[in-house]
LUMLUMGU-779038 format. One record per residue: residue number from 1; residue in one letter; x, y, z of N, C-alpha, C, O, CB in turn. Coordinates in Angstrom, 3 decimals, always signed. Glycine has a CB too. Layout:
NUM/a/X/Y/Z/X/Y/Z/X/Y/Z/X/Y/Z/X/Y/Z
...
//
This chain:
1/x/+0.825/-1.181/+0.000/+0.000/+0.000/+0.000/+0.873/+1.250/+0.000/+0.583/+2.369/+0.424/-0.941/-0.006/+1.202
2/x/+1.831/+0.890/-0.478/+3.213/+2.318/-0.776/+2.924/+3.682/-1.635/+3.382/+4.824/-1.677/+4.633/+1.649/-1.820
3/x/+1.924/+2.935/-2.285/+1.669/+4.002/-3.456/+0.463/+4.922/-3.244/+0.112/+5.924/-3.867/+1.417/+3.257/-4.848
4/x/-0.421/+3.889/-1.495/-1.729/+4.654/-1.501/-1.568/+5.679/+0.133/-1.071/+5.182/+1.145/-3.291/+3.289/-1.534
5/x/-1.843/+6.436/+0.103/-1.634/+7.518/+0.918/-2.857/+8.062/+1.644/-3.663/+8.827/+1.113/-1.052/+8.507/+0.150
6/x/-2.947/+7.578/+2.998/-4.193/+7.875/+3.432/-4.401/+9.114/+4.270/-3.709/+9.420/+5.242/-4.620/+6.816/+4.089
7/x/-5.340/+9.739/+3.833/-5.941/+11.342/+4.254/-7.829/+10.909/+3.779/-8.231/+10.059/+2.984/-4.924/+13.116/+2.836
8/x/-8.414/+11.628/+4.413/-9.550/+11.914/+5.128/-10.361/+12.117/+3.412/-11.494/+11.680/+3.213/-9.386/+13.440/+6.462
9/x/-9.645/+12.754/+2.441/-10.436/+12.237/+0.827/-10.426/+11.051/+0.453/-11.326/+10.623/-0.270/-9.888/+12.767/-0.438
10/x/-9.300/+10.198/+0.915/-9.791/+8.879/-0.117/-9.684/+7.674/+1.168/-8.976/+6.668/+1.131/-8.415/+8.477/-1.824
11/x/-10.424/+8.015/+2.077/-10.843/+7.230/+3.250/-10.829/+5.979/+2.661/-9.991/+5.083/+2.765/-12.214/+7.595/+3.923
12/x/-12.110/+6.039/+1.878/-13.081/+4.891/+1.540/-12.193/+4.100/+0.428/-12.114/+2.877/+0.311/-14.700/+5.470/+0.908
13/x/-11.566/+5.056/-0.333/-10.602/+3.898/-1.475/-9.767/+3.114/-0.395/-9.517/+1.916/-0.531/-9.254/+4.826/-2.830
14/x/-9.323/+3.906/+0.757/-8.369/+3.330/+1.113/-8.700/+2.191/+2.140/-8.082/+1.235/+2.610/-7.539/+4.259/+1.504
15/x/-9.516/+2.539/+2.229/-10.173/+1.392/+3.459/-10.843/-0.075/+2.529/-11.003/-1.190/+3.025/-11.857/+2.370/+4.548
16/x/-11.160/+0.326/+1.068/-11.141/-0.905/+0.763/-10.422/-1.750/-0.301/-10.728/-2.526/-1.206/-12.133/-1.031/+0.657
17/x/-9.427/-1.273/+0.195/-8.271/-2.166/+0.122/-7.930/-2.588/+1.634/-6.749/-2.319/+1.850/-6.993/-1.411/-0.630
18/x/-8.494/-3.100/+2.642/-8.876/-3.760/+3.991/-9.292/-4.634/+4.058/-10.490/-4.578/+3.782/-9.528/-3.351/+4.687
19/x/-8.740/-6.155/+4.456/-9.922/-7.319/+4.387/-9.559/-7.729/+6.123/-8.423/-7.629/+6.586/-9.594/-8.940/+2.879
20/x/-10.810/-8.214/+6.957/-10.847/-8.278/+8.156/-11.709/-9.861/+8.037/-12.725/-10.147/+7.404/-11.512/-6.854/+8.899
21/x/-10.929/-10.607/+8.826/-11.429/-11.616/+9.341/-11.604/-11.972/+10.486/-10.701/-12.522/+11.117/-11.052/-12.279/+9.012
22/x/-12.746/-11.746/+10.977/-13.273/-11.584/+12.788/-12.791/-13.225/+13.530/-12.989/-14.165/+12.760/-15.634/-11.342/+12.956
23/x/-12.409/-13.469/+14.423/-12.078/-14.318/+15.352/-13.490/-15.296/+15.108/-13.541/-16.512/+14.929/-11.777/-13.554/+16.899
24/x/-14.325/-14.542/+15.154/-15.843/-15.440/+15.376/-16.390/-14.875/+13.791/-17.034/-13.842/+13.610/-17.165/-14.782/+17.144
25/x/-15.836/-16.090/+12.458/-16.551/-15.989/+11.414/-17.594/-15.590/+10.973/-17.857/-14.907/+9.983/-16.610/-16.599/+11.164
26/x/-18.408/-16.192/+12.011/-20.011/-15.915/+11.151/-20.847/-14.796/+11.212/-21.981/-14.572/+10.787/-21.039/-16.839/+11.541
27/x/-19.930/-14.071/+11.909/-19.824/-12.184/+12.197/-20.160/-11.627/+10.746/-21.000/-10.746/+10.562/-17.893/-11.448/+12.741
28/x/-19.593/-12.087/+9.969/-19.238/-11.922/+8.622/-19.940/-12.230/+7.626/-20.219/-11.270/+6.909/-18.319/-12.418/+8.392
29/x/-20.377/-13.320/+7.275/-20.935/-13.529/+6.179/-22.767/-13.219/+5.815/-23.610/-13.075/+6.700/-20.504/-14.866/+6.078
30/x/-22.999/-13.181/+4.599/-23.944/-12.762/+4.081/-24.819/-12.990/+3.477/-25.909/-12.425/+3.393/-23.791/-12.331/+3.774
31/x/-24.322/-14.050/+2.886/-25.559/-15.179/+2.184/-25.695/-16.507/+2.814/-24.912/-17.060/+3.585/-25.229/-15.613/+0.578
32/x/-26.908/-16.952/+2.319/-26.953/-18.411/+2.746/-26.660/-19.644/+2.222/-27.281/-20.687/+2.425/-27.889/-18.633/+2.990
33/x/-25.470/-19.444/+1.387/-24.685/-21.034/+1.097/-23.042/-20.541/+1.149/-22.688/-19.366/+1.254/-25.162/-21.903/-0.845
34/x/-22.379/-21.393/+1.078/-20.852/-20.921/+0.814/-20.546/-20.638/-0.593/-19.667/-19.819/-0.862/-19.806/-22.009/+1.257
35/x/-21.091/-21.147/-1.357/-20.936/-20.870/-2.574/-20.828/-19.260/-3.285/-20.120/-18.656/-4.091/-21.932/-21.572/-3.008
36/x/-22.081/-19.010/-2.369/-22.813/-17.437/-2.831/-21.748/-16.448/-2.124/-21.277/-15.442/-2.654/-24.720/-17.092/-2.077
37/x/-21.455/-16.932/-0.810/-20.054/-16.048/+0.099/-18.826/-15.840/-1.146/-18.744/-14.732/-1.676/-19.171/-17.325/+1.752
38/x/-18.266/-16.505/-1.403/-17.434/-16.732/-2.378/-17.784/-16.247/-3.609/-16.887/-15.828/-4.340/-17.211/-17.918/-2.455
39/x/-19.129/-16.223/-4.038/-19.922/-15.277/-5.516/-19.382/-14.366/-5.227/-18.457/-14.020/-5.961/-21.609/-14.902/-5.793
40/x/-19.598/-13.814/-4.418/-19.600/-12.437/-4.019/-18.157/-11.668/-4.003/-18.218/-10.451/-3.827/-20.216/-12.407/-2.644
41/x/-17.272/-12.071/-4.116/-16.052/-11.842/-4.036/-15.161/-12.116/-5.232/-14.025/-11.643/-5.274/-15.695/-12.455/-3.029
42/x/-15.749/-13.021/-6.398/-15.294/-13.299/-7.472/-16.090/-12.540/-8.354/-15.523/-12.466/-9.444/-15.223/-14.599/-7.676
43/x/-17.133/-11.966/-8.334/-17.889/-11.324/-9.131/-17.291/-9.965/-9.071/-17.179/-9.289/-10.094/-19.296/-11.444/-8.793
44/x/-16.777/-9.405/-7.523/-16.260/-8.290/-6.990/-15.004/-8.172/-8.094/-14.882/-7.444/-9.079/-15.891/-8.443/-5.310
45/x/-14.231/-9.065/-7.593/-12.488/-9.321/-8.560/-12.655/-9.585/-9.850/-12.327/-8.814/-10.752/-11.451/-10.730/-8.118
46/x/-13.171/-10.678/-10.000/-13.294/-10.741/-11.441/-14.807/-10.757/-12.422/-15.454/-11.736/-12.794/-12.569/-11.967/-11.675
47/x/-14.960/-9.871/-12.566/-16.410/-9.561/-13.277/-16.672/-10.235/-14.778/-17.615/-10.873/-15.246/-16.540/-7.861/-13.486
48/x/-15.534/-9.839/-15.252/-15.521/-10.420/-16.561/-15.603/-12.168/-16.983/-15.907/-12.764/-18.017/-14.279/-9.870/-17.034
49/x/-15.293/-12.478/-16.008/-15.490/-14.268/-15.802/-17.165/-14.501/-15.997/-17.976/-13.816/-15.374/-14.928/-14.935/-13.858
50/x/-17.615/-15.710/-17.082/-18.437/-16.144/-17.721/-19.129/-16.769/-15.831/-18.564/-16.560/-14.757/-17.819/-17.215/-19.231
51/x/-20.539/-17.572/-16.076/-20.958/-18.030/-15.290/-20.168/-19.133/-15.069/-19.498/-19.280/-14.046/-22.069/-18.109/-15.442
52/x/-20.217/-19.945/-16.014/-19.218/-21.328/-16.201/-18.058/-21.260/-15.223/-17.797/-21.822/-14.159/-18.498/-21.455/-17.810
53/x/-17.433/-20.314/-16.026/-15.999/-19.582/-15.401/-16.028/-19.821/-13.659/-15.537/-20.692/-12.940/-15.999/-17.572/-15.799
54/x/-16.821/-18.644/-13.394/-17.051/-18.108/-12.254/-17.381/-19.890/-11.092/-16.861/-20.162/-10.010/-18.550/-16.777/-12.578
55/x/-18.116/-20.498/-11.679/-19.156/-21.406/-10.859/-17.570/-22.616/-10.578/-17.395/-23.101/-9.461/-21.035/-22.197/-12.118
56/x/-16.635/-22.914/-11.693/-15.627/-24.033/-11.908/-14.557/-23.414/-10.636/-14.234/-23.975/-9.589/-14.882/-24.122/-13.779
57/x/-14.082/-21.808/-11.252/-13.049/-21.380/-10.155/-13.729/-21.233/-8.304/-12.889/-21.038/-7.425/-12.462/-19.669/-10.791
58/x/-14.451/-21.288/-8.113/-15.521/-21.585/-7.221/-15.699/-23.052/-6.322/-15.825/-23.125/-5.099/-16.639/-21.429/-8.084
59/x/-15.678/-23.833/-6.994/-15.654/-25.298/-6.862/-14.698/-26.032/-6.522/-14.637/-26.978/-5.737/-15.925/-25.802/-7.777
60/x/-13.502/-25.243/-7.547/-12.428/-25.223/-7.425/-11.392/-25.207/-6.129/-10.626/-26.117/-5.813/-12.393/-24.483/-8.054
61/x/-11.602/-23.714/-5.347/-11.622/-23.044/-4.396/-12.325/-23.975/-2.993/-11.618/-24.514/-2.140/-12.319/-21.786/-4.900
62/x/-13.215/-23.994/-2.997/-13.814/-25.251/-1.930/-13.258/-26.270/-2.028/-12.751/-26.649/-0.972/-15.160/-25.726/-2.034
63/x/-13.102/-27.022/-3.021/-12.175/-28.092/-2.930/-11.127/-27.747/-2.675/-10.255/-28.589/-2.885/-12.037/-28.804/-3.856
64/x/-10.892/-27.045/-2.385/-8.687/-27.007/-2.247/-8.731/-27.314/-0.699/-7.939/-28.000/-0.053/-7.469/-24.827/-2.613
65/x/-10.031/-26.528/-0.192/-10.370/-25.841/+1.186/-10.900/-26.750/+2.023/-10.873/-26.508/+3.229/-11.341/-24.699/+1.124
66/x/-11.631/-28.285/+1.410/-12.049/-29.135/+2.060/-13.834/-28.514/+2.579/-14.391/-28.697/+3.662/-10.829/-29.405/+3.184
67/x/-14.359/-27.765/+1.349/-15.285/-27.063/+1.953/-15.967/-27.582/+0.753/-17.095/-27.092/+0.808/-15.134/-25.496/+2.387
68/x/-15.830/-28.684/-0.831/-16.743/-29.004/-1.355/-17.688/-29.272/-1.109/-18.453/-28.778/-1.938/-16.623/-29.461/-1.752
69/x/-18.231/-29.861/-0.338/-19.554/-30.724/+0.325/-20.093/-29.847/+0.727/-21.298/-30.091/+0.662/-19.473/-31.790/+1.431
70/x/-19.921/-28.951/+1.114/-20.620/-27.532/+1.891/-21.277/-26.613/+0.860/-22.039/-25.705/+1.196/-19.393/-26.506/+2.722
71/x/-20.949/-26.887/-0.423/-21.321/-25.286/-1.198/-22.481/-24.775/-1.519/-22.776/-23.781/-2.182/-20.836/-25.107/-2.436
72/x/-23.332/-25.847/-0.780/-24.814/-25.673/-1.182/-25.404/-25.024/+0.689/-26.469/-24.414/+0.788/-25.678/-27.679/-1.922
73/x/-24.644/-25.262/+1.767/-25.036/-25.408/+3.301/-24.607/-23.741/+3.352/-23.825/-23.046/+2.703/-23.995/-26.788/+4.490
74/x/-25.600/-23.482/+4.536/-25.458/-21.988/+4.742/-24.376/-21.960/+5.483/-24.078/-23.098/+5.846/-26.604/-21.223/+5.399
75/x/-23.556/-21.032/+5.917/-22.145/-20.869/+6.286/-22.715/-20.561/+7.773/-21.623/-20.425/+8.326/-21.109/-19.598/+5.383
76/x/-23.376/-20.418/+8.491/-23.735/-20.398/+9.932/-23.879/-22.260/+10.574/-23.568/-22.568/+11.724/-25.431/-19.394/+10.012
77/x/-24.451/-23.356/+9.436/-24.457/-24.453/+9.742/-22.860/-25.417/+9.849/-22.499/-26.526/+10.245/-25.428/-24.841/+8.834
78/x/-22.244/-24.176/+9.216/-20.900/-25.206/+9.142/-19.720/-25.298/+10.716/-19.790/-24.295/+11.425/-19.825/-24.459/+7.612
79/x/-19.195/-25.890/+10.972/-18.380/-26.339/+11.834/-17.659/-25.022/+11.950/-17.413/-24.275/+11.003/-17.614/-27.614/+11.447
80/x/-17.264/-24.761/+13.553/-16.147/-23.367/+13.251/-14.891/-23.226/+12.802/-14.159/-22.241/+12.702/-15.852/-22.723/+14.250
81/x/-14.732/-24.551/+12.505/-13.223/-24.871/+11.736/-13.806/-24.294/+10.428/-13.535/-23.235/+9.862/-12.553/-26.776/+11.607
82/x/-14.669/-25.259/+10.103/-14.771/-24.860/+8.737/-15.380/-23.469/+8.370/-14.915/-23.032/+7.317/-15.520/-25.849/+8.101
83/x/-16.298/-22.671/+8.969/-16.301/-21.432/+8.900/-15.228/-21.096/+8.713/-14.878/-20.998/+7.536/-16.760/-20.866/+9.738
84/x/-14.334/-20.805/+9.706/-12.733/-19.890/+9.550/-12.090/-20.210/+8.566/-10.997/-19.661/+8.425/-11.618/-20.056/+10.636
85/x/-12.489/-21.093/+7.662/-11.716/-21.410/+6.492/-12.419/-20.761/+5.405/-11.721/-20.165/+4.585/-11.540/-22.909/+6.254
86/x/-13.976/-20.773/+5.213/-14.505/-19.975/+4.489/-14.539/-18.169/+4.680/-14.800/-17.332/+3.816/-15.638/-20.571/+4.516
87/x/-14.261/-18.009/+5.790/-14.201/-16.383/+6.077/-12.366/-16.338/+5.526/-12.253/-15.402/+4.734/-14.629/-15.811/+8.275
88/x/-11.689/-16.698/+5.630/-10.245/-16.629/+5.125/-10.485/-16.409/+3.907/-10.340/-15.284/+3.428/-9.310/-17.804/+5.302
89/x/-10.909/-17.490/+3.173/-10.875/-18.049/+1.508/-11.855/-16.756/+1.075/-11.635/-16.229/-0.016/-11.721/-20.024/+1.090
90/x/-12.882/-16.269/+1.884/-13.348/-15.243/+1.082/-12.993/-13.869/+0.844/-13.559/-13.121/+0.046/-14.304/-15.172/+1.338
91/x/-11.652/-13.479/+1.871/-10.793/-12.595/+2.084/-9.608/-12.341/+0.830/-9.029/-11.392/+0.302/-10.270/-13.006/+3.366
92/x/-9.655/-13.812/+0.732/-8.073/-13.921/-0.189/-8.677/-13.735/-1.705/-8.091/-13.323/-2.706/-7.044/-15.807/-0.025
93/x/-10.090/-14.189/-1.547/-9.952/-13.935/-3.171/-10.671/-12.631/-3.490/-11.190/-12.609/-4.606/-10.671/-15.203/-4.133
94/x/-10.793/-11.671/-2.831/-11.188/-10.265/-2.745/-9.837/-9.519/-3.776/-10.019/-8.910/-4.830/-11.260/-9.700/-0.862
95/x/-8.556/-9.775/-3.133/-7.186/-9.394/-3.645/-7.191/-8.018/-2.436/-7.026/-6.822/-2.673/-7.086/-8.956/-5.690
96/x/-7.376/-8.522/-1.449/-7.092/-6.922/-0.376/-5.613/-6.678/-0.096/-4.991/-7.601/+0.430/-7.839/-7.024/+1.419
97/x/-4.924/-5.446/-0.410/-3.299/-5.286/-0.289/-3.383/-5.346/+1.128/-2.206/-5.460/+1.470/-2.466/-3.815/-0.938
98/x/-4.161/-5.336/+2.267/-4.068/-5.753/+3.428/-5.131/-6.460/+4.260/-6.341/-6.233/+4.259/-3.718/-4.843/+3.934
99/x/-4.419/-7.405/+5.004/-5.045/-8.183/+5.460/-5.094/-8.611/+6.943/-4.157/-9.303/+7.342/-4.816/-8.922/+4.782
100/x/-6.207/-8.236/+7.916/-6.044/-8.590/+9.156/-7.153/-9.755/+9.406/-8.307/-9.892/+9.000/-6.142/-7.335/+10.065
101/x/-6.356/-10.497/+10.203/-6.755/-11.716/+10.317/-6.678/-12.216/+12.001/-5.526/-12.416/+12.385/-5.859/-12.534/+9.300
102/x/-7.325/-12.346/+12.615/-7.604/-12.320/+13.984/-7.709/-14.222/+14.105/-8.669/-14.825/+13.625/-9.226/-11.212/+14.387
103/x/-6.662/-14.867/+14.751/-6.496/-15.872/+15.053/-6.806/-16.858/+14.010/-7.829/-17.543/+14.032/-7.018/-15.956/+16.066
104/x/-5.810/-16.927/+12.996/-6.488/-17.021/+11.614/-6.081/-19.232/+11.757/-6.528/-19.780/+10.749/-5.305/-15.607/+9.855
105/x/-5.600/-19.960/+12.463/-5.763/-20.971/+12.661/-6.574/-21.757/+13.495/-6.562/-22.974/+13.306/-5.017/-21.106/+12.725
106/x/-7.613/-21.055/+14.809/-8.388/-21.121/+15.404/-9.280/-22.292/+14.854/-9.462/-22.205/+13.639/-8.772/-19.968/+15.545
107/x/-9.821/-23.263/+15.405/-10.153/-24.061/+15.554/-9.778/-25.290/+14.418/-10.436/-26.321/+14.279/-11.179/-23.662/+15.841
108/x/-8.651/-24.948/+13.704/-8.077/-26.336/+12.763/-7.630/-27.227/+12.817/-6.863/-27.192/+13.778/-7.461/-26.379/+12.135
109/x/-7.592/-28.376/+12.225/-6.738/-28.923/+12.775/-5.136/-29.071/+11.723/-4.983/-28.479/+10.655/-7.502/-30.191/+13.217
110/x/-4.228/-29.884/+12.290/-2.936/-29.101/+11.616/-2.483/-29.217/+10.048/-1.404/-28.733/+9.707/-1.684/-29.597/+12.375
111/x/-3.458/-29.967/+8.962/-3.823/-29.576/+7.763/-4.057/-28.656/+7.137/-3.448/-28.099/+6.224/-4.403/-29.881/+7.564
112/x/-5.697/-28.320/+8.011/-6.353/-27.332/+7.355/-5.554/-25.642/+7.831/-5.536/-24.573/+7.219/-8.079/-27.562/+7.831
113/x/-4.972/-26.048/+9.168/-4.289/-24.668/+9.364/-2.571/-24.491/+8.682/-1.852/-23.492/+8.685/-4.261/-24.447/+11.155
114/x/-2.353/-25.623/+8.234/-1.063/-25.370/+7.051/-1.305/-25.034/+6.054/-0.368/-24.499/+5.463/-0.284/-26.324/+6.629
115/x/-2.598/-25.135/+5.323/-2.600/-24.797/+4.218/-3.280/-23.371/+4.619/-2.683/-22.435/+4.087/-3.230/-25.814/+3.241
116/x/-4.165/-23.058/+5.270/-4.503/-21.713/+5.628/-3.415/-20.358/+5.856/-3.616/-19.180/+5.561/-5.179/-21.955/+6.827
117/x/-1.920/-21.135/+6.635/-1.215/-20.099/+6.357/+0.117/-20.106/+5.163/+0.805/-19.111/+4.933/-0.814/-19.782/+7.652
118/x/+0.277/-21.338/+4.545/+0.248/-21.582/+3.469/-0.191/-20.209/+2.213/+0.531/-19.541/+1.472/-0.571/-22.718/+3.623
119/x/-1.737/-20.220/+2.437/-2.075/-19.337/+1.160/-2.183/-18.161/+1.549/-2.666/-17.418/+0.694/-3.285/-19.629/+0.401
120/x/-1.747/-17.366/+3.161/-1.484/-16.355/+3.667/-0.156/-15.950/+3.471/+0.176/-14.777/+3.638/-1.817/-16.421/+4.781
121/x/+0.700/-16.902/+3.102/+2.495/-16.784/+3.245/+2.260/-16.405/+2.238/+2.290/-15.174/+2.235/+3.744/-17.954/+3.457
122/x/+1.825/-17.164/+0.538/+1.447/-16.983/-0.828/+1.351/-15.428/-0.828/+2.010/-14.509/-1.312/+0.046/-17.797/-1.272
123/x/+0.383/-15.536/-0.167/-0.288/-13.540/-0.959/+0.844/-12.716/-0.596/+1.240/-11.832/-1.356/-2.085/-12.471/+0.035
124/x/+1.471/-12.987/+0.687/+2.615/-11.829/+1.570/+3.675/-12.165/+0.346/+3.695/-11.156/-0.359/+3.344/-12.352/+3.671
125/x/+4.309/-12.881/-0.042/+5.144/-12.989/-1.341/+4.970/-12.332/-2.710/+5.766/-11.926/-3.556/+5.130/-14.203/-1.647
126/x/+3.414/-12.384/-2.604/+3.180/-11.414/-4.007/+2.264/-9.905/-3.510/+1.335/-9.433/-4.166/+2.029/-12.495/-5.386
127/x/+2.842/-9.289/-2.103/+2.774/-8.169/-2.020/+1.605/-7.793/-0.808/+1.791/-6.841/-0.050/+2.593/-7.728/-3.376
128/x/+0.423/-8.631/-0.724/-0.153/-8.451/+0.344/+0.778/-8.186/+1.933/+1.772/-8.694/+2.451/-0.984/-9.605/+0.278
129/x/+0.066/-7.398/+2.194/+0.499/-6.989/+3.545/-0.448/-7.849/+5.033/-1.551/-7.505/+5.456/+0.224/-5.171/+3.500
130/x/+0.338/-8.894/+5.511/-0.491/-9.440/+6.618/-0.199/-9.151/+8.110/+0.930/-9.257/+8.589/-0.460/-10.817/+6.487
131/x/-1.578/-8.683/+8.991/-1.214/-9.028/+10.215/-1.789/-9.772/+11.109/-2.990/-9.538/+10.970/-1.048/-8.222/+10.699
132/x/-1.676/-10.399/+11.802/-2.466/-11.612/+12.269/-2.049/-11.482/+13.871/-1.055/-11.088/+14.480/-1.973/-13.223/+11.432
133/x/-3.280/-11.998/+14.203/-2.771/-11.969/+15.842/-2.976/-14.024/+16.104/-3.332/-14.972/+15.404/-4.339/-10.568/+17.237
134/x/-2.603/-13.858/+17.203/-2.479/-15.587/+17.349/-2.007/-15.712/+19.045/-1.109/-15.004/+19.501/-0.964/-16.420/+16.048
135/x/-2.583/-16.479/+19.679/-1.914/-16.825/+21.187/-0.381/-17.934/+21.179/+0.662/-17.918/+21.832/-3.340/-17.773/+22.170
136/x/-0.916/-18.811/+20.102/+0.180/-19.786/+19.237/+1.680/-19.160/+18.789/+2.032/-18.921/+17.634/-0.578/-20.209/+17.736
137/x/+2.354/-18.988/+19.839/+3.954/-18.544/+19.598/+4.782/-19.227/+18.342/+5.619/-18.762/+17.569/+4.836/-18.977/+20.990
138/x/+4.208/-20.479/+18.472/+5.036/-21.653/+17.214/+4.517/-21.003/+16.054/+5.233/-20.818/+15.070/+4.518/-23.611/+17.167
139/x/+3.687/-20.753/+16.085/+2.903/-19.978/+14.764/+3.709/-18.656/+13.971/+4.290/-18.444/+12.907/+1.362/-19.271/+15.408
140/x/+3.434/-18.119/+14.900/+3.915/-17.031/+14.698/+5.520/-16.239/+14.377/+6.016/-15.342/+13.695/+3.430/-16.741/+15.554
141/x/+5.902/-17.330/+15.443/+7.688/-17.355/+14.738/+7.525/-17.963/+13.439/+7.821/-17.147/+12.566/+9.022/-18.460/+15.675
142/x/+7.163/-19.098/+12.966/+7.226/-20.094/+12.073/+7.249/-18.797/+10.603/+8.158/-18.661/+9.784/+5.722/-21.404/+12.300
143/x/+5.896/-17.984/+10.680/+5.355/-17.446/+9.523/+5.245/-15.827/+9.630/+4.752/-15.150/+8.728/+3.982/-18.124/+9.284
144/x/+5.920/-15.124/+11.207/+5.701/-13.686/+10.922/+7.130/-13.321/+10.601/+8.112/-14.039/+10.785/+5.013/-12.788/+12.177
145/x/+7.108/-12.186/+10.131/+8.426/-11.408/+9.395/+8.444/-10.419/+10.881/+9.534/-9.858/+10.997/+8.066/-10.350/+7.422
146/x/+7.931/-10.252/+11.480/+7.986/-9.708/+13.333/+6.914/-10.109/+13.937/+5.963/-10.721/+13.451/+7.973/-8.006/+13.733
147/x/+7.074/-9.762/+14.992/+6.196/-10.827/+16.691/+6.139/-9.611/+17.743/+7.129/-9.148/+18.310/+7.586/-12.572/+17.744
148/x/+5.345/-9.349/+17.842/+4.899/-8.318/+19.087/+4.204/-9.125/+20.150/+3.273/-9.893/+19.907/+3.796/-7.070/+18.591
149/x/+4.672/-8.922/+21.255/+3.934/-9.490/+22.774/+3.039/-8.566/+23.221/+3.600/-7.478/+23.354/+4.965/-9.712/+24.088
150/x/+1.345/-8.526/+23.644/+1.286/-7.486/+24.312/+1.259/-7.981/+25.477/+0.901/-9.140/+25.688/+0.369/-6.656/+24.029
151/x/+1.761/-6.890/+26.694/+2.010/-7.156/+28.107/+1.690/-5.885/+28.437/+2.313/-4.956/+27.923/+3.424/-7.683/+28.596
152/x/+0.520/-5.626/+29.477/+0.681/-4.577/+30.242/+0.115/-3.234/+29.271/+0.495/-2.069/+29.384/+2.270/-4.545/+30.730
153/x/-0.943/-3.791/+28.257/-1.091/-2.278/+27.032/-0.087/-1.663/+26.752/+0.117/-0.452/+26.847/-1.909/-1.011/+27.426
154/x/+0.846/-2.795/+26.253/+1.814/-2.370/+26.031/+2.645/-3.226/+24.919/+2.817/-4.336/+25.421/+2.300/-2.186/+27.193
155/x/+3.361/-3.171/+23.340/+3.368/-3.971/+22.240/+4.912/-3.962/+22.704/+5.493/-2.933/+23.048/+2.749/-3.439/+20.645
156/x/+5.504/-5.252/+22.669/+6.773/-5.409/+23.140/+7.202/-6.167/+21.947/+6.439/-7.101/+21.698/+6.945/-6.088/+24.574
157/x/+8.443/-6.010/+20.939/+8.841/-6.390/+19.715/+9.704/-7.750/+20.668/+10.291/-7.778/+21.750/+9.781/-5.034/+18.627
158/x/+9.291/-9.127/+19.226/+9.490/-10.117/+19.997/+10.637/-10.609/+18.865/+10.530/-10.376/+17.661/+8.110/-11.060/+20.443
159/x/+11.671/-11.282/+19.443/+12.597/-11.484/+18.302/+12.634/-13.363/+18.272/+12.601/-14.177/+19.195/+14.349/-10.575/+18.679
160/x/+12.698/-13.498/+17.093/+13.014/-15.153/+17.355/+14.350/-15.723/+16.481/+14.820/-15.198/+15.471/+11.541/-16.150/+16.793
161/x/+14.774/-16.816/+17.087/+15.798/-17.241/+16.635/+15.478/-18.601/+15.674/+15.115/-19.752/+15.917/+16.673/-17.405/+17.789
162/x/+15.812/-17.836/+14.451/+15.083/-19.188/+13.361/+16.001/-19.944/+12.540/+15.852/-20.341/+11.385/+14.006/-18.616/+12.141
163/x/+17.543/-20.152/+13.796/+18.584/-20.825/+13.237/+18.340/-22.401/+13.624/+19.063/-23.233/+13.076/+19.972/-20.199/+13.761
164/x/+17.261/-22.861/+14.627/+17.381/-24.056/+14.413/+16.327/-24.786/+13.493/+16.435/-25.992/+13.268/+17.470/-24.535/+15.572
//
C-alpha cells in the first residue's frame, strides 16, 4: 500500500483495500450457502469471468479448502473450523493489499491450518500486507516477518531465533 496515501479524501478507497477476518466468522458472512459467500467476491475481482468460469473457479476453491460438500449449506451451519476457512478463503480472493486476520488458525486442525497459512504466506510474497494476531507462539515465529507481545497495554517487539 506504498503508493496509496491515506488522508480523510480517499478514506473509503483506502479502506477498501482492507480485508478483516473476525475471530468469530459468522460475524461476517452474508448469504446463505458458501458458494454465494465466495460469488460475491469473485464477481467483486473478477467480473468479466463467464458463469461457467465463475461457478468451476468456485468449486475449485472449496475443494482445495475441504469445503466441497458444503457449497450448497449456509455458512452459519458449518463447523467453526470450517467457517474460519470460508471467512479466510473469502478474504483472499477479494485481492485486499491488506489483510487482518484475527487468530487465523483457530479451531483447525494441523492440515487445514497449514494450508490456511500456506495461502497467507502466498499472498505476503506477491505483495499483500499481513497481520495476524495468534496466542500460538510456534505460529507465529514459524510465519511472521515480526512478533509483538502485548504485556501490560503495552506492544513489546518479539525477536526469534530461526537458526534451528
Amino acid at each position: 500500500m506504498k503508493d496509496l496515501k491515506f488522508n480523510s479524501k480517499n478514506r473509503k478507497e483506502w479502506l477498501s483495500h482492507i480485508g478483516l477476518v473476525f475471530q468469530d466468522p459468522s460475524l461476517q458472512f452474508l448469504t446463505t450457502s458458501c458458494f454465494d459467500e465466495l460469488n460475491i467476491g469473485v464477481q467483486a475481482v473478477y467480473p468479466e469471468k463467464t458463469e461457467e468460469e465463475t461457478k468451476k473457479l468456485i468449486t475449485n476453491l472449496l475443494k482445495r479448502h475441504n469445503l466441497e460438500d458444503q457449497a450448497s449449506t449456509s455458512p452459519w451451519l458449518l463447523s467453526q473450523g470450517q467457517q474460519r476457512r470460508l471467512a479466510v478463503l473469502c478474504m483472499l480472493i477479494k485481492g485486499q493489499r491488506l489483510l487482518l486476520v484475527d487468530e487465523p488458525t483457530y479451531g483447525q486442525d494441523k492440515q487445514n491450518a497449514l494450508e490456511i497459512m500456506n495461502n497467507l504466506n502466498e499472498l505476503r510474497q506477491d505483495g499483500t500486507s499481513i497481520i495476524f494476531t495468534s496466542h500460538d507462539h510456534d505460529l507465529v515465529k514459524h510465519y511472521a516477518d515480526r512478533g509483538y507481545l502485548l504485556e501490560n497495554q503495552e506492544l513489546i517487539e518479539v525477536t526469534y531465533d530461526r537458526s534451528h
